[in-house]
C-alpha positions in Angstrom: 179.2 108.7 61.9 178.1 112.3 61.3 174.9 111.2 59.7 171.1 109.9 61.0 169.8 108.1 58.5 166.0 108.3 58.5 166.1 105.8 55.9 168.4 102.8 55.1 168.6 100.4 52.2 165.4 101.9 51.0 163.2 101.3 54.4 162.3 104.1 56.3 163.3 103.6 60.5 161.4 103.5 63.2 161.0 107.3 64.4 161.7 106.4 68.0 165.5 104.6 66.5 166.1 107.7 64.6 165.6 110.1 67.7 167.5 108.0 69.6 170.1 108.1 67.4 170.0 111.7 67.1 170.0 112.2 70.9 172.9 109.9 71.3 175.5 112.6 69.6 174.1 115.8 71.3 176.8 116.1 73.5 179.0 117.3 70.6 177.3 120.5 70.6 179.4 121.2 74.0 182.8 120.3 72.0 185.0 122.5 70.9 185.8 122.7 67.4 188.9 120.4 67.2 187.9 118.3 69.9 184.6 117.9 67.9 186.4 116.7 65.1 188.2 114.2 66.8 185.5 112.5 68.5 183.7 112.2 65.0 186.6 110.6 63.5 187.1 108.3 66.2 183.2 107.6 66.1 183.5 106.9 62.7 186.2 104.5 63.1 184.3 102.6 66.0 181.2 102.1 63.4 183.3 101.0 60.4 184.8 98.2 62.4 181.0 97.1 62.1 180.3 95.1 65.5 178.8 95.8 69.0 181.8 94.5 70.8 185.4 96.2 69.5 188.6 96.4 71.5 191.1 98.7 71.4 193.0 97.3 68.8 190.4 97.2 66.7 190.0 101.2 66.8 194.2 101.4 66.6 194.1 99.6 63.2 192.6 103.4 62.2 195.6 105.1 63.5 197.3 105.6 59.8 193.8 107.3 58.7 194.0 109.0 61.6 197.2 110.5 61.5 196.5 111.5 57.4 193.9 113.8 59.3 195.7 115.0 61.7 199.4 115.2 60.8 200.9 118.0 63.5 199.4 114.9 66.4 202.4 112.4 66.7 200.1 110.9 69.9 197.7 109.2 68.1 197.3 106.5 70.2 196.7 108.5 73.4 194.2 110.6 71.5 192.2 107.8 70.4 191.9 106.1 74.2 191.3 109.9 75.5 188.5 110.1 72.8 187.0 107.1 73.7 186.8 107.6 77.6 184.9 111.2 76.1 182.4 108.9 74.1 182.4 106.6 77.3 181.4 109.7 79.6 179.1 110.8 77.6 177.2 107.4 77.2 177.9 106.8 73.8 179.9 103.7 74.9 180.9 101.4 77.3 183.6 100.0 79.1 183.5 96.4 79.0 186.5 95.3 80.8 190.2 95.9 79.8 190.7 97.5 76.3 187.4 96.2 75.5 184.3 98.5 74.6 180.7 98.5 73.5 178.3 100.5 71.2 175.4 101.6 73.3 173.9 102.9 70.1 174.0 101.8 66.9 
């Protein structure tokens, strides 16, 4: 996360994916710094585990990578469920039913 790639694997994308994209992470600019940074990591960690559909164990199985980044947080898991009910709210994602998500954007 953190990038829009205009091209990938050597094909350009369509414009109207790429802007989409793009659009999809504007709410960011509202974040404050550290809660900025914590909603990248965690959207990084939702698009390494590489599908659609995730649950929350899926995104918990970061929570050692996540704690490396932030060592003075001894509530990971909180944070991550708070973080993703941010990136829910702000239509990044979507709750599919209990501890189960969906990428709205990929």
């Amino acid at each position: 996360m953190g990038k829009v790639f205009l091209v990938r694997s050597g094909t350009p994308l369509p414009q109207d994916r790429v802007l989409e994209k793009w659009q999809s992470t504007l709410f960011l600019r509202n974040e404050a710094a550290e809660a900025r940074g914590w909603l990248i990591e965690v959207m990084k960690c939702v698009e390494a585990i590489g599908s659609a559909e995730f649950n929350l164990d899926d995104v918990y199985a970061y929570e050692k990578q996540l704690s490396e980044i932030y060592p003075d947080n001894h509530n990971v898991r909180p944070k991550i469920r708070q973080q993703l009910q941010v990136l829910r709210d702000n239509g990044y994602l979507e709750f599919v039913s209990r501890g189960r998500y969906r990428l709205i954007v990929r």
